[in-house]
Structure formats: C-alpha cells, structure tokens
N, C-alpha and C positions, 0 to 999 in steps of 0.2 A: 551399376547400381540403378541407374534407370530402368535397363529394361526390365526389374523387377518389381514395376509397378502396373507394366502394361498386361499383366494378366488378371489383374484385381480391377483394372479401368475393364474389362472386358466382362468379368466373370459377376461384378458386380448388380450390371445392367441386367443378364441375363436369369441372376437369380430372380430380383425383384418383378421380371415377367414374366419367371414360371411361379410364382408365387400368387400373381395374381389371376391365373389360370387364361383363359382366351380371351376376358373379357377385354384384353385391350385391343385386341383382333373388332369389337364391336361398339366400343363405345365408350359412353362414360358410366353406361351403365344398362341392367337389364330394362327399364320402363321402353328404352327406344327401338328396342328387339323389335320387330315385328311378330318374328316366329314366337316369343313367351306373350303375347297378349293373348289374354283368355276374357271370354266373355263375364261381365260380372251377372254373380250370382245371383236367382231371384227371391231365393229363402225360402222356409217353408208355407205352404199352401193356409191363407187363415182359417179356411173354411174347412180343412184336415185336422187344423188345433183343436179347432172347435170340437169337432168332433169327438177326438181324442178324450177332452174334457168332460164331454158327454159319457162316452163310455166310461171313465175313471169315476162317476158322481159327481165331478167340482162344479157343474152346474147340472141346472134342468133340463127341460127341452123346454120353457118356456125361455129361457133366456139366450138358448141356442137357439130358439127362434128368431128371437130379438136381436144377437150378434149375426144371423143370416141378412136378415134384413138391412142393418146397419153396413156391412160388409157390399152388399148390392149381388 
C-alpha cells in the first residue's frame, strides 16, 4: 500500500513545474531576465502632436507656435 503513494510524491512535483513553464529554470520571476529587459519607451514626439493638432484645426499656428516654443 505504500508503494502506491510514491508515484503521486513523484508526479505531483512535476506537474506543478510543467505548469509553471521554465520560469523556475530562471527565477522568481521575468523582471530579473536579463534577456526580457527592454528599453523603456520614449512616447510620442510632442512636437508631432502638435502638429497633428495643427493639421486637424484644434489649434492655430499661433498657439503651435507658442507650444513650440514652450516645448524648446
């Protein structure tokens, strides 16, 4: 009767570490990856919004001037 425990001591382990894919292979977790760090983003260009807003009419071109200037 014992030894039909020892396939569930066995099988139980290895579900719970296909389950959690590789990552126990690296960690505790993706942030410490090396290989998944990506540069963060810089967003959109303001001085392309601006623009944008020009061409669409939500402002003028004196105020696109004034967000140019404000921008540097």
């Amino acid at each position: 009767m014992m030894f039909l425990w020892i396939p569930f001591l066995i099988l139980i382990p290895l579900l719970f570490w296909r389950s959690r894919g590789d990552a126990g292979m690296r960690g505790c977790c993706d942030a410490h990856d090396a290989r998944s760090a990506t540069p963060p983003s810089a967003g959109p260009d303001p001085i392309e919004i601006a623009r944008q807003r020009l061409a669409r009419g939500e402002i003028n071109t004196a105020q696109f001037d004034e967000i140019r200037r404000a921008i540097g």
